[in-house]
C-alpha positions in Angstrom: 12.6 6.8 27.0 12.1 5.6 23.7 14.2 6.5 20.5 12.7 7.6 17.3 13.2 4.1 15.6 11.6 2.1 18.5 8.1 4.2 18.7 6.6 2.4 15.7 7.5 -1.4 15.7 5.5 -2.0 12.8 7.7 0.9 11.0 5.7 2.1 7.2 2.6 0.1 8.2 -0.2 2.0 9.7 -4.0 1.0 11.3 -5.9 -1.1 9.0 -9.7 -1.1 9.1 -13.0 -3.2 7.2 -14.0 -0.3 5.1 -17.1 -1.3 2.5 -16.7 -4.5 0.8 -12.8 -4.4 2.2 -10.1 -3.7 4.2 -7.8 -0.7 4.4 -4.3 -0.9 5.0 -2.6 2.3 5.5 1.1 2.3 4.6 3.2 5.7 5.2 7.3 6.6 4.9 10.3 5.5 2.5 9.4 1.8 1.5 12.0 -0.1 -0.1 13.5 -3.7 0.8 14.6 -3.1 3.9 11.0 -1.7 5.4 9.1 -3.3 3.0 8.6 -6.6 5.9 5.5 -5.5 8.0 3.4 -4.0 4.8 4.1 -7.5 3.2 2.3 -9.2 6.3 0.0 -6.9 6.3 -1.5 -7.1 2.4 -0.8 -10.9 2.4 -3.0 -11.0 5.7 -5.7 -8.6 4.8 -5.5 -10.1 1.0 -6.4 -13.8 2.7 -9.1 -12.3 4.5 -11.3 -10.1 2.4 -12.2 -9.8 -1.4 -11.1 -6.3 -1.6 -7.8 -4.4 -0.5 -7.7 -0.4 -0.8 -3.9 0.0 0.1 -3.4 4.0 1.1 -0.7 5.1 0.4 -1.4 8.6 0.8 1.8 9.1 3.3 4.2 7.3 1.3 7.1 9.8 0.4 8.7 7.2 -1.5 8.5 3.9 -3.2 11.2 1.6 -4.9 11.3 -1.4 -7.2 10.5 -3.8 -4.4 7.6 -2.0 -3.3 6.1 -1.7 -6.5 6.7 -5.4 -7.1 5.2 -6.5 -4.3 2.0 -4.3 -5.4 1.7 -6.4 -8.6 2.1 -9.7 -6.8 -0.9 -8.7 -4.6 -2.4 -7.4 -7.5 -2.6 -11.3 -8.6 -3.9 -12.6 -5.2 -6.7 -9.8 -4.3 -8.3 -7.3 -5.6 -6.2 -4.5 -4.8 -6.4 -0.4 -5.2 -4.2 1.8 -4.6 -5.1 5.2 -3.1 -3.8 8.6 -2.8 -0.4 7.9 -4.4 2.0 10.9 -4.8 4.0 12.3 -7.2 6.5 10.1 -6.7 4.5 6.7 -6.5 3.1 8.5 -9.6 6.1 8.9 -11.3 6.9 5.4 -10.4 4.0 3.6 -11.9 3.9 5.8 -15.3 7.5 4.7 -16.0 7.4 1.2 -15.3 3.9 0.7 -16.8 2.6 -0.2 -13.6 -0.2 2.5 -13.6 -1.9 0.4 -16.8 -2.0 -2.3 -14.4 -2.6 -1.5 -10.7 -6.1 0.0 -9.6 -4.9 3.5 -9.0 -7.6 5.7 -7.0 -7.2 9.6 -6.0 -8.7 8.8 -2.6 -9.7 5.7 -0.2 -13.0 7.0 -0.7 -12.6 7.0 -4.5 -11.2 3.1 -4.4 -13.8 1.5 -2.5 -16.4 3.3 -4.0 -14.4 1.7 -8.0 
């Protein structure tokens, strides 16, 4: 029997998929700096890969500083959109500015369709 902590080993990151011109990378949960490992891997992989990113974040319930700066550094190697954030991603990028200078989206559909 498994515990809750060992039934996801890639913990906030979800399934990615070739959407469009792109790939998806579904992220979901509290991501701060001490989850913020496997969604790393997986933007810096899919961002290597493919001209577009659409990062869904449409399950995140919570985002801090590291998080967002890791969205601006993949802001500078891809072209990366963010969909589906929530109030608090919103809340998030309006105070630091961020939302002036990520690709922010309502919906997946939405961001590869930008």
């Amino acid at each position: 029997m498994t515990g809750a902590g060992d039934a996801d080993q890639r913990g906030v990151v979800g399934d990615g998929y070739p959407a469009a011109a792109g790939w998806v990378v579904a992220a979901h949960g509290e991501i701060d700096q001490d989850t913020l490992g496997p969604l790393e891997e997986a933007l810096s992989s899919a961002a290597g890969r493919h001209p577009l990113v659409v990062l869904d974040v449409g399950s995140v319930t919570f985002g801090d500083s590291s998080f967002l700066n890791l969205l601006l550094r993949m802001h500078h190697l891809t072209a990366l959109r963010i969909a589906a954030p929530g109030e608090q991603l919103q809340r998030l990028f309006a105070v630091t500015g961020a939302d002036t200078v990520l690709s922010l989206h309502a919906s997946v559909e939405d961001a590869l369709g930008a």
